[in-house]
C-alpha positions as CSV (number, residue, x, y, z in Angstrom):
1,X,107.1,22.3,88.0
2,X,106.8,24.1,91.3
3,X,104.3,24.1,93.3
4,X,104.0,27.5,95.0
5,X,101.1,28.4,97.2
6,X,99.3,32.1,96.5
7,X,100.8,33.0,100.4
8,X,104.7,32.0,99.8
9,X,104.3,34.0,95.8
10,X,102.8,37.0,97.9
11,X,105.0,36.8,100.9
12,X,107.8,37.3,98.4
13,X,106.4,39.8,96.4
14,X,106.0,41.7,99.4
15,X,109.6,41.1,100.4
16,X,111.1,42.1,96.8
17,X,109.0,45.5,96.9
18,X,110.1,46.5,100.7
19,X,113.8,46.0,99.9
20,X,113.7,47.6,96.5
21,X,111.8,50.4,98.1
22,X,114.5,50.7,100.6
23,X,117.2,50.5,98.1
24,X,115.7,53.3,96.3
25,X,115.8,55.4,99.2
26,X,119.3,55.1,100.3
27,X,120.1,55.8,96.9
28,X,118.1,58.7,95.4
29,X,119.7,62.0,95.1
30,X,117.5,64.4,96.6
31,X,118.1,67.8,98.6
32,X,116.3,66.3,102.4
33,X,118.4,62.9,102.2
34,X,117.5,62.5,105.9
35,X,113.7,62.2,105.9
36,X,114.8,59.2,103.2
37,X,116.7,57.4,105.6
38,X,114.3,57.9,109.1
39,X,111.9,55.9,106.1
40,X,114.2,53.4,105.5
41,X,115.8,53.1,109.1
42,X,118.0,50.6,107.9
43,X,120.9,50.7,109.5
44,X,124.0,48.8,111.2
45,X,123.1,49.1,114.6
46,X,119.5,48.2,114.1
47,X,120.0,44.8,113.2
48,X,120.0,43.9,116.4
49,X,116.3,44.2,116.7
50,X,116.2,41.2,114.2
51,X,118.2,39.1,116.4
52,X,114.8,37.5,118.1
53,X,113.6,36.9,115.0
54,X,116.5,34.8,113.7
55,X,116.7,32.9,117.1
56,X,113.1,31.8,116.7
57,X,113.7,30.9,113.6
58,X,116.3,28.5,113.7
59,X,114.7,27.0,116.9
60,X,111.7,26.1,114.4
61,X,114.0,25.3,110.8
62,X,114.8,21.7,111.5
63,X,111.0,20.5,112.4
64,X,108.7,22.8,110.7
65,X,110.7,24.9,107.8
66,X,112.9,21.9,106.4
67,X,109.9,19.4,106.1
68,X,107.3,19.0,103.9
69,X,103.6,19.8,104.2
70,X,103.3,16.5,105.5
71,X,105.5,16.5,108.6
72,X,104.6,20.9,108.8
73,X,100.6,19.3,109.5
74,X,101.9,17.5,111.7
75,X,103.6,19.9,113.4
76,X,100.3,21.9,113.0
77,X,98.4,18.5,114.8
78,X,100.8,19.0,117.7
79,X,101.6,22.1,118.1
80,X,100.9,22.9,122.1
81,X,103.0,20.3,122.7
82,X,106.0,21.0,120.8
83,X,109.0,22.3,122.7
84,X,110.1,24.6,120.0
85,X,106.3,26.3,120.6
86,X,106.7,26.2,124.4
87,X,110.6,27.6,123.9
88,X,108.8,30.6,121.1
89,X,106.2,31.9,123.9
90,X,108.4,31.6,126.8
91,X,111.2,33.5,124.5
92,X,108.5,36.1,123.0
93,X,107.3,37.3,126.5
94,X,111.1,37.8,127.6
95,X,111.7,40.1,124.4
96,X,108.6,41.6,125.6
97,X,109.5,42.2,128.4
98,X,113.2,43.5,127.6
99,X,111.4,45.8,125.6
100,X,109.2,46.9,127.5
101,X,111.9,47.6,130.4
102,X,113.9,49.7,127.6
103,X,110.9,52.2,126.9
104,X,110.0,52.9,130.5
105,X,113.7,53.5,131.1
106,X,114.0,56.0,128.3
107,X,110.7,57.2,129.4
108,X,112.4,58.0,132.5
109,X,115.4,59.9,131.2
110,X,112.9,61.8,128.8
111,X,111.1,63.0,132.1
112,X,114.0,63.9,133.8
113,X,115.6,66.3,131.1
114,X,112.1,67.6,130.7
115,X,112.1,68.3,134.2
116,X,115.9,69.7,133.7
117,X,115.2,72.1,130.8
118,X,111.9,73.4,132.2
């Protein structure tokens, strides 16, 4: 009937355990509810970390996700040439980047309240 490969059946196994795991920690009752949530870390205002991740991803849905294996070989056959790949590794390095600028600048203000305090 459907023909799953063993990675997409694992991929979502994978998936259904993480969020159920999360689930279960936002909602056990327990006396240290905050160690449950640094474990979980799920959270409004960090779901703009995935916000690279769903860019690249609709940059590769129309020729790679919403084909079949066919056109996805193909897209395999070419795939240093493609722009979406070219747009992906010039996109990842600026993220990288971005990031990297963030932690030296927190870096920064850690070492200057250190300096502050002591």
């Amino acid at each position: 009937m459907y023909d799953f490969p063993t990675l997409s059946i694992l991929t979502l196994f994978i998936l259904f355990i993480s969020v159920f795991f999360a689930v279960f920690l936002f909602t056990v009752k327990t006396k240290n509810r905050l160690s449950n949530f640094l474990i979980a870390s799920y959270r409004y205002e960090h779901l703009f970390h995935l916000t690279p991740f769903l860019i690249v991803t609709a940059i590769f849905f129309p020729n790679f996700y919403s084909t079949n294996n066919l056109g996805q070989l193909a897209f395999y056959d070419n795939f240093l040439n493609n722009p979406e790949t070219r747009f992906s590794s010039i996109f990842g390095f600026g993220v990288v980047f971005f990031y990297l600028t963030l932690i030296f600048m927190e870096l920064a203000k850690y070492k200057q309240i250190l300096l502050e305090n002591y």
